[in-house]
C-alpha positions in Angstrom: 20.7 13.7 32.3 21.1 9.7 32.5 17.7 9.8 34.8 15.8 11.7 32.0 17.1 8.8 29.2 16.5 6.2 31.1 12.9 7.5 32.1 11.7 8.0 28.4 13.4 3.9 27.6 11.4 2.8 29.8 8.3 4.9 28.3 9.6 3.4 25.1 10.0 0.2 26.2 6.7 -0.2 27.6 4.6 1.0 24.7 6.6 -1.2 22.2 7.4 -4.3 24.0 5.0 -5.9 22.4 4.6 -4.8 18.7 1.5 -6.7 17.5 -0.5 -5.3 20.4 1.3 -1.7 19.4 0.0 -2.0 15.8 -3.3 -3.7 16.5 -4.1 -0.6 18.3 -3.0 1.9 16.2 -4.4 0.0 13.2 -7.9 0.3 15.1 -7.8 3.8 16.7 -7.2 5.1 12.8 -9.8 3.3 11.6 -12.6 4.0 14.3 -11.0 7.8 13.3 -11.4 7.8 10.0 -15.0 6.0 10.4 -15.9 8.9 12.7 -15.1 11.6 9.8 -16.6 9.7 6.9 -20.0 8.9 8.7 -22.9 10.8 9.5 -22.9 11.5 13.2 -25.5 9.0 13.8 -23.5 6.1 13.4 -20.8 7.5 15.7 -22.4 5.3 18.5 -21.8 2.1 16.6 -18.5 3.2 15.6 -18.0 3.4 20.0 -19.3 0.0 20.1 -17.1 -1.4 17.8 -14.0 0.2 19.4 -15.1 -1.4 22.7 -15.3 -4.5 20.9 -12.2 -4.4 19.3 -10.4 -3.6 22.0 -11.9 -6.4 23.9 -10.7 -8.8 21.2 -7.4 -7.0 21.0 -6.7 -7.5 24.6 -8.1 -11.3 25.0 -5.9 -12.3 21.5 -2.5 -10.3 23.2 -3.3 -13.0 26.9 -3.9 -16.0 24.8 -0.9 -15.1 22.3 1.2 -14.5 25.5 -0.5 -17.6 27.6 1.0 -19.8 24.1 4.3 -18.3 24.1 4.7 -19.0 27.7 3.9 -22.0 27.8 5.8 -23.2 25.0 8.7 -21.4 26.5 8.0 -23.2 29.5 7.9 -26.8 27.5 11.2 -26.3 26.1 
């Protein structure tokens, strides 16, 4: 049973280690979702194109926020 518990921490552990990146996802998969059911379905391709984009952004913000926060630690 231990191996089962330790399998879904890990899980866990690897989808909330880093919170900011957690919630800057969710924050923009519910808003590309709730764009997609308010809008006619011709704006659904801009609605991909700005979850491409934001996930871009999302993922260049988490390496530079990281890159600091390493380096700092690395400073001290």
């Amino acid at each position: 049973m231990t191996v089962i518990a330790d399998v879904f921490k890990e899980i866990f552990s690897m989808f909330v280690a880093d919170v900011w990146l957690t919630l800057a996802v969710l924050v923009l998969v519910l808003s590309i979702a709730i764009g997609i059911y308010s809008t006619p379905s011709s704006m659904h391709l801009l609605l991909g194109f700005t979850m491409l984009a934001g996930c871009l952004l999302i993922i260049v913000a988490a390496t530079v926020r990281n890159t600091r926060r390493m380096k700092r630690q690395k400073d001290q």
